[in-house]
Each structure stands twice: as structure tokens, then as C-alpha cells.
N, CA, C and O atoms as a CHARMM CRD file, in Angstrom:
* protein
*
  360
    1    1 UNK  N    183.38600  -7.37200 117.16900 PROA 1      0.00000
    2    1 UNK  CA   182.17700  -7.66200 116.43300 PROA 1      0.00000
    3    1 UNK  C    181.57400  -6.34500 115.93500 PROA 1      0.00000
    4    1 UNK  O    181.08000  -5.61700 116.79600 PROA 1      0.00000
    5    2 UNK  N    181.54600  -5.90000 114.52000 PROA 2      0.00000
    6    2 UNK  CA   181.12800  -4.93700 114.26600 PROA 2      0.00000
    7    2 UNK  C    179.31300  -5.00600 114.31100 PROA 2      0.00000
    8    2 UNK  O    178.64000  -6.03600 114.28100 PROA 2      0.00000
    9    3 UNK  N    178.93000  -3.93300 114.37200 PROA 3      0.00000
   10    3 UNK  CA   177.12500  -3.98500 114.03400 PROA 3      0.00000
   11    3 UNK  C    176.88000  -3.38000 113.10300 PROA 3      0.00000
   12    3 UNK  O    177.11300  -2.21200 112.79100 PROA 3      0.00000
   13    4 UNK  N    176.11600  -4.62900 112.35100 PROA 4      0.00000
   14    4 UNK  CA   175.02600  -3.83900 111.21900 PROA 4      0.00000
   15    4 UNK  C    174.65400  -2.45200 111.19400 PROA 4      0.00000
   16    4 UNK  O    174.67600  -1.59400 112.07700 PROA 4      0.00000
   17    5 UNK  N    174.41300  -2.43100 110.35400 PROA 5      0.00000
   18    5 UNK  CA   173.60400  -0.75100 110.38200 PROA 5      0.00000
   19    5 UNK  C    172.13100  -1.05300 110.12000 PROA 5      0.00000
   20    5 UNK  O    171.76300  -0.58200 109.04400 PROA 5      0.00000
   21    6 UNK  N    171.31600  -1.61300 110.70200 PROA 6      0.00000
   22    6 UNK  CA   169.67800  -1.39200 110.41500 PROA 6      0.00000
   23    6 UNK  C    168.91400  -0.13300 109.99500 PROA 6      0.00000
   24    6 UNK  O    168.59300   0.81400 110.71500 PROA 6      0.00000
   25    7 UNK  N    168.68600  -0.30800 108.69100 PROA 7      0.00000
   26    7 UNK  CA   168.06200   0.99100 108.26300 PROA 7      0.00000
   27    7 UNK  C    166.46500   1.07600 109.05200 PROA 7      0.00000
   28    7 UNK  O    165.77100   0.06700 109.17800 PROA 7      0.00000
   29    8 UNK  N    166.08100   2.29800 109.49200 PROA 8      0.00000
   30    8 UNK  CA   164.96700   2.91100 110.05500 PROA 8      0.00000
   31    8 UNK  C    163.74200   2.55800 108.70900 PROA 8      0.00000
   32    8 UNK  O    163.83100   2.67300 107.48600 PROA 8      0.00000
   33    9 UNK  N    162.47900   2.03200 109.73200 PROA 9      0.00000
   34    9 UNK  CA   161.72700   1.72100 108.33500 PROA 9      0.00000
   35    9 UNK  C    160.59300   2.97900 107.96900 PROA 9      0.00000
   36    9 UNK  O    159.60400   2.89700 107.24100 PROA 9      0.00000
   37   10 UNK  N    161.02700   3.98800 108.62700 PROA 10     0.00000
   38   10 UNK  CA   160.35800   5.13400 108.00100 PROA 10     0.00000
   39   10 UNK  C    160.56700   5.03900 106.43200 PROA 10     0.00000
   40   10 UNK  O    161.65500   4.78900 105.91300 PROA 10     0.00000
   41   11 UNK  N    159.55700   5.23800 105.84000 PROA 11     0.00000
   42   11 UNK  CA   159.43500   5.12400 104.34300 PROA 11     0.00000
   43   11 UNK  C    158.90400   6.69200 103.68000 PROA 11     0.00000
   44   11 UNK  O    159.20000   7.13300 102.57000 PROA 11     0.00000
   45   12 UNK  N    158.24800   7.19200 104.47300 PROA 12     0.00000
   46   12 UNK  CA   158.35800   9.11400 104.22200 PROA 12     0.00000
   47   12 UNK  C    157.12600   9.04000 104.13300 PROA 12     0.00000
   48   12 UNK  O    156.75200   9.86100 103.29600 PROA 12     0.00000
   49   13 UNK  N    156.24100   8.44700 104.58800 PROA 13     0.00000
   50   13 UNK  CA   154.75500   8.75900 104.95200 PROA 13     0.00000
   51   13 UNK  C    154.50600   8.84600 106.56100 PROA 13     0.00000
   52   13 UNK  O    154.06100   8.01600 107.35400 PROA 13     0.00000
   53   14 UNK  N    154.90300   9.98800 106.70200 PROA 14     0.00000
   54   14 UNK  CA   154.49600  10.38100 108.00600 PROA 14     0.00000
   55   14 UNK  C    153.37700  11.23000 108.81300 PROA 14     0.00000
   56   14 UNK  O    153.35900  12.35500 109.31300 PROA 14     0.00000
   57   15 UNK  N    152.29800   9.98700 108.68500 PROA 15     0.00000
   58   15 UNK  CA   151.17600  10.35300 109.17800 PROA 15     0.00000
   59   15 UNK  C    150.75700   9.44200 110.38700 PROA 15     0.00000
   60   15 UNK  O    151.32100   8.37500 110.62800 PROA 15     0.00000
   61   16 UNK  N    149.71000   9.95700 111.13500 PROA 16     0.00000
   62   16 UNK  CA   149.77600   8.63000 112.28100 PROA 16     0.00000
   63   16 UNK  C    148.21000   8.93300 112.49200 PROA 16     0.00000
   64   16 UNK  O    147.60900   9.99800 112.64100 PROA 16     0.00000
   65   17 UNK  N    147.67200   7.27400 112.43800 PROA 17     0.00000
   66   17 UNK  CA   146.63300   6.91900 112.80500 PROA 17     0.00000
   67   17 UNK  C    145.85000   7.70500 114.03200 PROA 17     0.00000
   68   17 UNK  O    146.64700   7.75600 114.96800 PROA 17     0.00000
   69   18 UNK  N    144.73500   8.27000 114.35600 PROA 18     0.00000
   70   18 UNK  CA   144.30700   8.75900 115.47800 PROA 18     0.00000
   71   18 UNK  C    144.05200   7.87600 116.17800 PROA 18     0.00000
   72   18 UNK  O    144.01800   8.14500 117.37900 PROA 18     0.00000
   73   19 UNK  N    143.64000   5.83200 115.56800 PROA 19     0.00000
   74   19 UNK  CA   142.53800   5.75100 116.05200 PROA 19     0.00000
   75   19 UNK  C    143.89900   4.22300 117.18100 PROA 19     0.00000
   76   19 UNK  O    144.12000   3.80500 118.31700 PROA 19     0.00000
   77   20 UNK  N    144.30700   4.06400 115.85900 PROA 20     0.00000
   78   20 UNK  CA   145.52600   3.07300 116.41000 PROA 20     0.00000
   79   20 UNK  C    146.59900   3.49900 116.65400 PROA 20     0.00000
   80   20 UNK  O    147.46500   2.69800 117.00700 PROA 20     0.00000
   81   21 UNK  N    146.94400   5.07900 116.53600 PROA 21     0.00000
   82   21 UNK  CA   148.58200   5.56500 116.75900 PROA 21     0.00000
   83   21 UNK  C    149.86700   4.76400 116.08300 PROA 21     0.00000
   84   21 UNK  O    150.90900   4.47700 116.67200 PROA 21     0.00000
   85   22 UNK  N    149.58100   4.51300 114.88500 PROA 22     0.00000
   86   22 UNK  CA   150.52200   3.43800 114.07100 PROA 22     0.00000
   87   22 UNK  C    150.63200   4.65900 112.99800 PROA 22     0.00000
   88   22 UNK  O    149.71500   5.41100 112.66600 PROA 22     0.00000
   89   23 UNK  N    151.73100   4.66900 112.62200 PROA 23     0.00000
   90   23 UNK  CA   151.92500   5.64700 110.98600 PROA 23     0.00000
   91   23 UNK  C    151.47500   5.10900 109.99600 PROA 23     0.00000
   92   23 UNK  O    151.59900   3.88500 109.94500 PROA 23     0.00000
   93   24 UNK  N    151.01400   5.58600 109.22400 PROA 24     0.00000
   94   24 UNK  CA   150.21100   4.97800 107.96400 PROA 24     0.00000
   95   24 UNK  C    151.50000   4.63400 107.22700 PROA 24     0.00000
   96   24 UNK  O    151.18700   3.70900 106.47800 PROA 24     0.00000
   97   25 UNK  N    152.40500   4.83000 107.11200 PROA 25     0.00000
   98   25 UNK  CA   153.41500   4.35600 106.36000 PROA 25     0.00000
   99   25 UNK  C    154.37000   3.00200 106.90000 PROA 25     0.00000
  100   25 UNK  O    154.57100   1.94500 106.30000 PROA 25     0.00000
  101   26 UNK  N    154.80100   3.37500 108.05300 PROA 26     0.00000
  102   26 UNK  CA   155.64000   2.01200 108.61500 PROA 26     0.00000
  103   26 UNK  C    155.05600   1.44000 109.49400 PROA 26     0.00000
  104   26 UNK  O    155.55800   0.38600 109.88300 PROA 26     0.00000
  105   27 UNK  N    153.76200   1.92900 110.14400 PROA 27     0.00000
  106   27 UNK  CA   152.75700   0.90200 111.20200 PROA 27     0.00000
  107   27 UNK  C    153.83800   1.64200 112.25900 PROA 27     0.00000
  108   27 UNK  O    153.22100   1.65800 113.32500 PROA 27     0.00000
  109   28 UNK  N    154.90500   2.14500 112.43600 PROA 28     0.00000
  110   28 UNK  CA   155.18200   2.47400 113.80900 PROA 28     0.00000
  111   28 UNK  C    154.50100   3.55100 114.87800 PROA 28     0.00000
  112   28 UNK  O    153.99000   4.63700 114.60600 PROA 28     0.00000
  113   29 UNK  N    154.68900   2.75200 116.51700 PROA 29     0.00000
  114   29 UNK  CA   153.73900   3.56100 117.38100 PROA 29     0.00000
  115   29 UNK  C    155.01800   4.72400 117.34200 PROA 29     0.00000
  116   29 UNK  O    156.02100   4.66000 116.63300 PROA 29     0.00000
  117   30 UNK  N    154.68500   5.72700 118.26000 PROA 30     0.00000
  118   30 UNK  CA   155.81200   6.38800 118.93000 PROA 30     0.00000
  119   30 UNK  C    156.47400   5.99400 119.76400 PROA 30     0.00000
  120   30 UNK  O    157.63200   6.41000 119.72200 PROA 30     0.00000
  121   31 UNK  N    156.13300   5.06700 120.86900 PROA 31     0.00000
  122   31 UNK  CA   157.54600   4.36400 121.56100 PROA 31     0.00000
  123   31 UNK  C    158.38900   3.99400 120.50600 PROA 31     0.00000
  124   31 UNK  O    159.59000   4.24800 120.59700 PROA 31     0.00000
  125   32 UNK  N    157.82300   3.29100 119.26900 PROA 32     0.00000
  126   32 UNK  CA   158.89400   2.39700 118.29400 PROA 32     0.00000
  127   32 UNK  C    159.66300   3.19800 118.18100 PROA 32     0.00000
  128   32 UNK  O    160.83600   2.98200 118.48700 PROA 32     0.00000
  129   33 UNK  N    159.18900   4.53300 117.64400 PROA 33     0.00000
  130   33 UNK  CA   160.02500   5.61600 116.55000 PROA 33     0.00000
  131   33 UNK  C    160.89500   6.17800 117.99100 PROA 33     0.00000
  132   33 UNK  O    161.87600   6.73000 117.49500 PROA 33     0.00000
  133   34 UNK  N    160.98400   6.27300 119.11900 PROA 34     0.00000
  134   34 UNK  CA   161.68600   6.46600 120.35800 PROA 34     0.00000
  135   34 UNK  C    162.46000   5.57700 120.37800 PROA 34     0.00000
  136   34 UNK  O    163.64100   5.84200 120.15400 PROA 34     0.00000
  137   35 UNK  N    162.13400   4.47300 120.60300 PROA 35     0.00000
  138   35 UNK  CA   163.05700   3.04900 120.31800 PROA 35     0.00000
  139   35 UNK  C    164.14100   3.29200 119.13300 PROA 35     0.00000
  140   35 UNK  O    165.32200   3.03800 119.36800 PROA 35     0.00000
  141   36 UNK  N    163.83700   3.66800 118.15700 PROA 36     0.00000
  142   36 UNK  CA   164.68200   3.74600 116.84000 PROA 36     0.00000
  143   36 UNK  C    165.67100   5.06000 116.99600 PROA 36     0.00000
  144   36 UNK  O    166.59500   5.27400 116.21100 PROA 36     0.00000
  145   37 UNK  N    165.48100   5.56600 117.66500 PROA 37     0.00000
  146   37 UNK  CA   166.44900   6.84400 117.55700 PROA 37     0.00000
  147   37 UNK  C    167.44800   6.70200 118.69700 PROA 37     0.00000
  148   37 UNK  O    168.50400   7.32400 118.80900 PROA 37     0.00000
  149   38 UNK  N    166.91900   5.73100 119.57700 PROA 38     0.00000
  150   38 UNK  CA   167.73100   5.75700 120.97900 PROA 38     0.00000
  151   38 UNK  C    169.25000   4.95400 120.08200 PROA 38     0.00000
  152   38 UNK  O    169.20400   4.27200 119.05900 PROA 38     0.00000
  153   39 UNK  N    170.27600   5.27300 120.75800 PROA 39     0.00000
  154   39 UNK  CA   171.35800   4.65400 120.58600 PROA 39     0.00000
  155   39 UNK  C    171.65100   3.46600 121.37800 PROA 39     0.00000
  156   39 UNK  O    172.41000   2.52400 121.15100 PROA 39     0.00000
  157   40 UNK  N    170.96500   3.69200 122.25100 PROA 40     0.00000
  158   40 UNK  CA   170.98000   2.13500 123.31800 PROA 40     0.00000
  159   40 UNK  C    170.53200   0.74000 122.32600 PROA 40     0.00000
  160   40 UNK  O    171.17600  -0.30800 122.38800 PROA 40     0.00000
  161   41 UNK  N    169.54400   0.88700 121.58000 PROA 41     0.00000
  162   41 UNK  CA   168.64900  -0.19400 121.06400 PROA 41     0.00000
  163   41 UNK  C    169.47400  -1.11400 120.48800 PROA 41     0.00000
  164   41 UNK  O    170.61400  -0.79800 120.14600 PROA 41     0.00000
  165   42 UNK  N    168.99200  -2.33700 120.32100 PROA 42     0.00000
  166   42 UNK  CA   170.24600  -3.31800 119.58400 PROA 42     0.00000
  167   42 UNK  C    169.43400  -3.75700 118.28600 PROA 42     0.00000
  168   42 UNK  O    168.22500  -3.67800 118.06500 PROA 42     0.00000
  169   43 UNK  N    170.44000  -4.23000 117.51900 PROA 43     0.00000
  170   43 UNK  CA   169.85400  -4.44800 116.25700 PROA 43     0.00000
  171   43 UNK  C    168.94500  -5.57000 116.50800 PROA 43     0.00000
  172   43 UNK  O    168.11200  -5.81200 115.63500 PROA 43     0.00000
  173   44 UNK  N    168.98700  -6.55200 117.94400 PROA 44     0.00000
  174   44 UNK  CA   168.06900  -7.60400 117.36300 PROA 44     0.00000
  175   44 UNK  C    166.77100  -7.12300 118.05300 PROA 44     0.00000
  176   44 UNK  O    165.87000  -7.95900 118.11100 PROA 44     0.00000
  177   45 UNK  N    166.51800  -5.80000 118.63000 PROA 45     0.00000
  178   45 UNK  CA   165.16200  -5.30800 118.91200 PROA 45     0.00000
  179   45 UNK  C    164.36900  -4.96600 117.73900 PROA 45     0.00000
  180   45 UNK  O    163.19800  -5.28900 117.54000 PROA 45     0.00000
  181   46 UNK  N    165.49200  -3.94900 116.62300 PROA 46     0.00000
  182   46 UNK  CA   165.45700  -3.46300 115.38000 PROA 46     0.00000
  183   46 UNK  C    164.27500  -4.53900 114.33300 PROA 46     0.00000
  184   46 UNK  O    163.13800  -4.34700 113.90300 PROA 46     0.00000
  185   47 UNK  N    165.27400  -5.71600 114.23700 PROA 47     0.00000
  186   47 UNK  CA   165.47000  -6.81300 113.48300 PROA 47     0.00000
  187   47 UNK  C    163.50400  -7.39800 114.16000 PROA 47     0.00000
  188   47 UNK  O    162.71500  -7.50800 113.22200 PROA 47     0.00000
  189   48 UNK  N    163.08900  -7.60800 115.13500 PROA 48     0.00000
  190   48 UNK  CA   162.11600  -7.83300 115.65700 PROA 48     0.00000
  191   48 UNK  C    161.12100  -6.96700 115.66400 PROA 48     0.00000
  192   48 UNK  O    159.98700  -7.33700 115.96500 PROA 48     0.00000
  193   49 UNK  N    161.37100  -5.81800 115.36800 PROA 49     0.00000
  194   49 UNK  CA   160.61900  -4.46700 115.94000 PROA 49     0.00000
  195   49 UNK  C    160.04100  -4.37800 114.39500 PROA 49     0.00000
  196   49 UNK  O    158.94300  -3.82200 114.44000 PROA 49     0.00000
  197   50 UNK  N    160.45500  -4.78800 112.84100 PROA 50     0.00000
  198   50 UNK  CA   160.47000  -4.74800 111.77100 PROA 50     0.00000
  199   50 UNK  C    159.47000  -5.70400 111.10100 PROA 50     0.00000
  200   50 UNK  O    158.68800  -5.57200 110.15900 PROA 50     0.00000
  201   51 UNK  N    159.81300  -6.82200 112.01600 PROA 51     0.00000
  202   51 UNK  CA   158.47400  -8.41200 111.39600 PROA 51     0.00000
  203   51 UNK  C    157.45000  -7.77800 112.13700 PROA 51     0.00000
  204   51 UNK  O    156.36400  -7.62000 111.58000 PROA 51     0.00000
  205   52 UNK  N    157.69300  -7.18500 113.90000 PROA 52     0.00000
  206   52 UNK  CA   156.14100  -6.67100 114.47100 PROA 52     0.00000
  207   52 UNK  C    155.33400  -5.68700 113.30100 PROA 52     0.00000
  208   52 UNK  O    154.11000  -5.74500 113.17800 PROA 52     0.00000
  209   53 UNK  N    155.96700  -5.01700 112.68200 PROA 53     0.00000
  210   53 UNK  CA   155.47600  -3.72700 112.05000 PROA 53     0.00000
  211   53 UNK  C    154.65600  -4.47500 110.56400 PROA 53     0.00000
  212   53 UNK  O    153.52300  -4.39400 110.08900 PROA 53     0.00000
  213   54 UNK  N    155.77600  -5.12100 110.23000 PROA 54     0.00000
  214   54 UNK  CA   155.00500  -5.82900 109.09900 PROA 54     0.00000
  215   54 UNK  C    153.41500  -6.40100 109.55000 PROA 54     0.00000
  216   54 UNK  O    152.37800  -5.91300 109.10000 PROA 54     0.00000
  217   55 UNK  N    153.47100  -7.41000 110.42400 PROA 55     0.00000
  218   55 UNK  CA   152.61300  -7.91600 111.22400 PROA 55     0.00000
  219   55 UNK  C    151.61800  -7.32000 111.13100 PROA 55     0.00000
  220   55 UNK  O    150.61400  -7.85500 110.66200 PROA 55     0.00000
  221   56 UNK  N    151.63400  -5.83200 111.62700 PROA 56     0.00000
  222   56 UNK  CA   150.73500  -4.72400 111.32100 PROA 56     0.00000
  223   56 UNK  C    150.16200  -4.00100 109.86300 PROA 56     0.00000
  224   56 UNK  O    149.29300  -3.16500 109.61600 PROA 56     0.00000
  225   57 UNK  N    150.87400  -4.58000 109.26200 PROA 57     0.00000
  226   57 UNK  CA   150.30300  -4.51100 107.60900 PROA 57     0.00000
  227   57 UNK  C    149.52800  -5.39600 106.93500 PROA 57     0.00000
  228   57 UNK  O    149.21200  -6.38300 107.60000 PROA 57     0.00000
  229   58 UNK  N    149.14900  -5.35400 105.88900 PROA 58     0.00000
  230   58 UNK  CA   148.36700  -6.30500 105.27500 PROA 58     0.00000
  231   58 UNK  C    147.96700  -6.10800 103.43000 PROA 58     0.00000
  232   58 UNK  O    147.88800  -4.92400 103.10300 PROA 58     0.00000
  233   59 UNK  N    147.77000  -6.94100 102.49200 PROA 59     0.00000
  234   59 UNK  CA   147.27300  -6.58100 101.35400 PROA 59     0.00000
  235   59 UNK  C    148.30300  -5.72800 100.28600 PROA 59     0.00000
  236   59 UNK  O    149.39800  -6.15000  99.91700 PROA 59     0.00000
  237   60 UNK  N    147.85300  -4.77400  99.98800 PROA 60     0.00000
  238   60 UNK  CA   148.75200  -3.87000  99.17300 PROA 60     0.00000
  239   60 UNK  C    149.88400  -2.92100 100.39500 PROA 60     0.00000
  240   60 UNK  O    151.10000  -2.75000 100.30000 PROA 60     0.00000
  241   61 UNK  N    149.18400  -2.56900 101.19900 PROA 61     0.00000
  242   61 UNK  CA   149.69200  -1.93500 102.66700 PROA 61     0.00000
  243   61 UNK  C    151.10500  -2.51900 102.81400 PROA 61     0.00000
  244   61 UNK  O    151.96600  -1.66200 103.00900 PROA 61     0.00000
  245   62 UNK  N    151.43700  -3.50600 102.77400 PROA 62     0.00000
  246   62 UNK  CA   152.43700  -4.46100 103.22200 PROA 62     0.00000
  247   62 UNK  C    153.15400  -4.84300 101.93500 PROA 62     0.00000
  248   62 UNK  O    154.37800  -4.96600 101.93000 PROA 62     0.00000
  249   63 UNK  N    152.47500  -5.01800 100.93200 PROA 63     0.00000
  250   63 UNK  CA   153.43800  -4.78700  99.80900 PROA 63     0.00000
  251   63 UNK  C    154.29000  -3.33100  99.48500 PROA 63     0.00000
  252   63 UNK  O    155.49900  -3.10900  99.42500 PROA 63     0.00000
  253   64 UNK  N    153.23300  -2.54800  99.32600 PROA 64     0.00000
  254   64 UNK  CA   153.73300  -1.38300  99.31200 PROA 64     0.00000
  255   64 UNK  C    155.06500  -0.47600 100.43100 PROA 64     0.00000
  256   64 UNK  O    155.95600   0.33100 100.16600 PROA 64     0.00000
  257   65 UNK  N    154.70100  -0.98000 101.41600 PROA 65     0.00000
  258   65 UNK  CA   156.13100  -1.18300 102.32600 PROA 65     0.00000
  259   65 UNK  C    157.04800  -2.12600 101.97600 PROA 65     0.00000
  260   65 UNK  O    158.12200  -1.65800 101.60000 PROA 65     0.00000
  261   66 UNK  N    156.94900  -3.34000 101.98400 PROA 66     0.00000
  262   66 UNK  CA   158.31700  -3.89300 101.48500 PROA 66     0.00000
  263   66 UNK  C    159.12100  -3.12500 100.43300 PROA 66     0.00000
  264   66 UNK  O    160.28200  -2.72100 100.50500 PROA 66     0.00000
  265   67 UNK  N    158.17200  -3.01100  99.37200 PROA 67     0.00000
  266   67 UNK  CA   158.75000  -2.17500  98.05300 PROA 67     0.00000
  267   67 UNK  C    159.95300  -1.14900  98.70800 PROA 67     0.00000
  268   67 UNK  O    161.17800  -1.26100  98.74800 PROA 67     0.00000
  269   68 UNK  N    158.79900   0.14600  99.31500 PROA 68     0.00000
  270   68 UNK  CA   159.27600   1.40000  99.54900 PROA 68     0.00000
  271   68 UNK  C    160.84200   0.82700 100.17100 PROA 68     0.00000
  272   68 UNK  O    161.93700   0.89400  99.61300 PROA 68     0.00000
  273   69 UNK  N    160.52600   0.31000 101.39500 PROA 69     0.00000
  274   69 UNK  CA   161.94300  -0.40400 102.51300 PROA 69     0.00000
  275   69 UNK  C    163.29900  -0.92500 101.85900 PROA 69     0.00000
  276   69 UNK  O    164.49600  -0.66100 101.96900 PROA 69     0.00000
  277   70 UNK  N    162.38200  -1.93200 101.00900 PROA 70     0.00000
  278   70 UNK  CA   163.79000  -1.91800 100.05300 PROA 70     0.00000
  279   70 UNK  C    164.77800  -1.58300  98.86300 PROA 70     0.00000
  280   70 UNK  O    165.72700  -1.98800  98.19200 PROA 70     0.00000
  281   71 UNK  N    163.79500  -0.45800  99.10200 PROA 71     0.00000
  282   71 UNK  CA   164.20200   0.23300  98.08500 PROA 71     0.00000
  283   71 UNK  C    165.24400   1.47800  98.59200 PROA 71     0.00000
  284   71 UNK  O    166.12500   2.05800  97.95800 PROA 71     0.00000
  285   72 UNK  N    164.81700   1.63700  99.89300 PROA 72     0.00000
  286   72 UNK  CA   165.41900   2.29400 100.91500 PROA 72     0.00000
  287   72 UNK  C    166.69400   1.76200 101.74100 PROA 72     0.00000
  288   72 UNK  O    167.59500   2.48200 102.16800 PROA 72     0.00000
  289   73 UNK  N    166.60900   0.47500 101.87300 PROA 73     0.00000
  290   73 UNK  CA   168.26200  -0.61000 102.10900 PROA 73     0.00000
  291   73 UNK  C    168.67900  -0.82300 101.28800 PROA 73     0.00000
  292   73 UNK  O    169.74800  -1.38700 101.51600 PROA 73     0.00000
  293   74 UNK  N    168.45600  -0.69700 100.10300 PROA 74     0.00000
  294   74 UNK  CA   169.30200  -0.58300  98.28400 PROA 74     0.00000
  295   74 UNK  C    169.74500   0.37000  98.62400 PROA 74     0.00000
  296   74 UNK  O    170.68900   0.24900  99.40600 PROA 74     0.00000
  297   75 UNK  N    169.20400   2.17300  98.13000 PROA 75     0.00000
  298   75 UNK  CA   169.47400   3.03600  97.46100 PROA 75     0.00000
  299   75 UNK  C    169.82700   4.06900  98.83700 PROA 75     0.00000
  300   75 UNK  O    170.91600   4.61800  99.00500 PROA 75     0.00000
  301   76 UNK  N    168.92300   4.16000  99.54100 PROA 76     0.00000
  302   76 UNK  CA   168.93800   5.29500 100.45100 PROA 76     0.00000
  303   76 UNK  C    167.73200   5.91500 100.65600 PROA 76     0.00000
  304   76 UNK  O    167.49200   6.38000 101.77000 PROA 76     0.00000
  305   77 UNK  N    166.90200   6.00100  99.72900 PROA 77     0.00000
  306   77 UNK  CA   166.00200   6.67000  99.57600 PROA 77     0.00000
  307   77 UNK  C    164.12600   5.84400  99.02000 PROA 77     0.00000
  308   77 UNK  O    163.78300   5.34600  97.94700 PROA 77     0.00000
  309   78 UNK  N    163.59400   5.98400  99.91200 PROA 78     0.00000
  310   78 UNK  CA   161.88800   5.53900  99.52900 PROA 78     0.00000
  311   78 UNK  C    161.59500   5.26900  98.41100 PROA 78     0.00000
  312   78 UNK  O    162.55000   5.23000  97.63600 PROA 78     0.00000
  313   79 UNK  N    160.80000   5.09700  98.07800 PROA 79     0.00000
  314   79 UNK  CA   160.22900   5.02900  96.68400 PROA 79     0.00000
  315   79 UNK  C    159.63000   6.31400  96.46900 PROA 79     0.00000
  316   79 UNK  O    159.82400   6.85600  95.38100 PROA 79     0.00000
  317   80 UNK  N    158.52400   7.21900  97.85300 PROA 80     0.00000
  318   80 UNK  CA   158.37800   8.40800  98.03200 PROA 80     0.00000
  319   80 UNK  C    159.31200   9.53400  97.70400 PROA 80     0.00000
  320   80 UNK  O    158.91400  10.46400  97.00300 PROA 80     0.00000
  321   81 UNK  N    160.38500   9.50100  98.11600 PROA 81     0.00000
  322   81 UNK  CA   161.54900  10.25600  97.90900 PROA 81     0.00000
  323   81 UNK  C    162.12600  10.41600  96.73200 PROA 81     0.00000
  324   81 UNK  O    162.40200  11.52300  96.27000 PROA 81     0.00000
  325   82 UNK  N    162.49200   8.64300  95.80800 PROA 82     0.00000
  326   82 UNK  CA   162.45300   8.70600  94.26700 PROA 82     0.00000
  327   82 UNK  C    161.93800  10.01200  93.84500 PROA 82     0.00000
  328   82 UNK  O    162.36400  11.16300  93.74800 PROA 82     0.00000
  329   83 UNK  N    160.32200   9.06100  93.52900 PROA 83     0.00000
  330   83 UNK  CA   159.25800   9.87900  92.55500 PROA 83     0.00000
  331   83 UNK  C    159.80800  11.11700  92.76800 PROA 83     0.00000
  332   83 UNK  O    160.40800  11.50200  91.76400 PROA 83     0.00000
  333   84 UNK  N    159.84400  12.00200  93.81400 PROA 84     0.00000
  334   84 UNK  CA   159.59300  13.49400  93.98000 PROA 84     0.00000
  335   84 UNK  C    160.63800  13.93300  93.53500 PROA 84     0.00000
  336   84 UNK  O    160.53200  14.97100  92.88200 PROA 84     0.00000
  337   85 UNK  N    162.59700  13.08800  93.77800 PROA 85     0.00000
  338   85 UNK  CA   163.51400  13.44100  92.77500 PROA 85     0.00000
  339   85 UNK  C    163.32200  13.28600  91.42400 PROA 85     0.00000
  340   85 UNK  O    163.94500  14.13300  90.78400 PROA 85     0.00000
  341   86 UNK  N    162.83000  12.68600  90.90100 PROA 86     0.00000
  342   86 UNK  CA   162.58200  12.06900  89.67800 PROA 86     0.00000
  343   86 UNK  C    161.46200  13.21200  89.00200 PROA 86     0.00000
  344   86 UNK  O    161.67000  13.60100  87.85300 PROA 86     0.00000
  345   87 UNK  N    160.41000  13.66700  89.68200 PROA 87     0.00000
  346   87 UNK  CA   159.83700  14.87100  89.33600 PROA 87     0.00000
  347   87 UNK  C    160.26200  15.98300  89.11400 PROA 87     0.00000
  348   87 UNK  O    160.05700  16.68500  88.12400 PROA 87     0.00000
  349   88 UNK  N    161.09400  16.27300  90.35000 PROA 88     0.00000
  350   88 UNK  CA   161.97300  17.80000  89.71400 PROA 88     0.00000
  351   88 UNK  C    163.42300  17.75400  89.13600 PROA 88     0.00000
  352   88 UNK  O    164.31800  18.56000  89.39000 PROA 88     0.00000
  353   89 UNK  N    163.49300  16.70600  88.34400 PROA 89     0.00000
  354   89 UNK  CA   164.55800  16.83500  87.75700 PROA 89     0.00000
  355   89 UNK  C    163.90400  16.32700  86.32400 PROA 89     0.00000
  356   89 UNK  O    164.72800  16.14500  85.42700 PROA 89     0.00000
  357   90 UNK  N    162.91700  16.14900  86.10100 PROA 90     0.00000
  358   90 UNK  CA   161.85500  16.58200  84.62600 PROA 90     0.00000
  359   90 UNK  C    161.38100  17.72400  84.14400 PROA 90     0.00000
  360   90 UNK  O    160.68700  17.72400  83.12700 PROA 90     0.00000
């Protein structure tokens, strides 16, 4: 049985809440982002760990992540990451 590859939903806004310890970009705490790097983790923590985060979004917040995310399980790269290629190569 091969495994998926679950892409990490870091989206390249890496800032973190003081007040809730959630990143302003993917809502993840730091256990999550510990969770995500461990090699132990299974994709269906991943797969769960992804609707929690959403959960934690809301409005444009949550649009604006889906966007970035899948734009990031398409291509490779954020929507953040785009723009800034897309800038210096103008």
C-alpha cells in the first residue's frame, strides 16, 4: 500500500498569533507544525489535522487559504511564493 504524499498546509505566512498561538496563515499551533514534520504521523492525522485548521478559519481567512493550499497541491508553490516569483522575474 503506497502513501499519499500530504502536502504541509504552510502557505508562507509565517506568523503566529500571541494571543491564540495559531499562524496567521494556516491556523497551525506548534504541536501541529511538530506533528507535521514528525515522520511517524499518518496521513489520516494529516487529512484531519487540515479540516481542524480550516475549522479555525473563517470569511476571506479561509478562502484565502483554500486558494493559497491549492494552489500549493497543484503547483508546489503558495500563491505567496507565486506573486514574489512573478515579481522578480518583471
Amino acid at each position: 500500500m503506497s502513501q499519499q504524499n500530504i502536502i504541509s498546509p504552510c502557505i508562507s505566512v509565517c506568523k503566529t498569533d500571541p494571543i491564540s498561538g495559531f499562524c496567521y496563515g494556516c491556523a497551525r499551533s506548534s504541536d501541529d507544525k511538530k506533528a507535521w514534520k514528525d515522520e511517524n504521523t499518518t496521513n489520516e492525522w494529516k487529512l484531519k489535522n487540515i479540516d481542524l485548521l480550516r475549522s479555525r478559519l473563517s470569511g476571506w481567512h479561509l478562502k484565502a487559504f483554500d486558494e493559497s493550499y491549492k494552489s500549493k497541491q497543484e503547483s508546489g508553490l503558495s500563491l505567496i511564493k507565486k506573486k514574489l516569483l512573478e515579481s522578480r522575474n518583471n
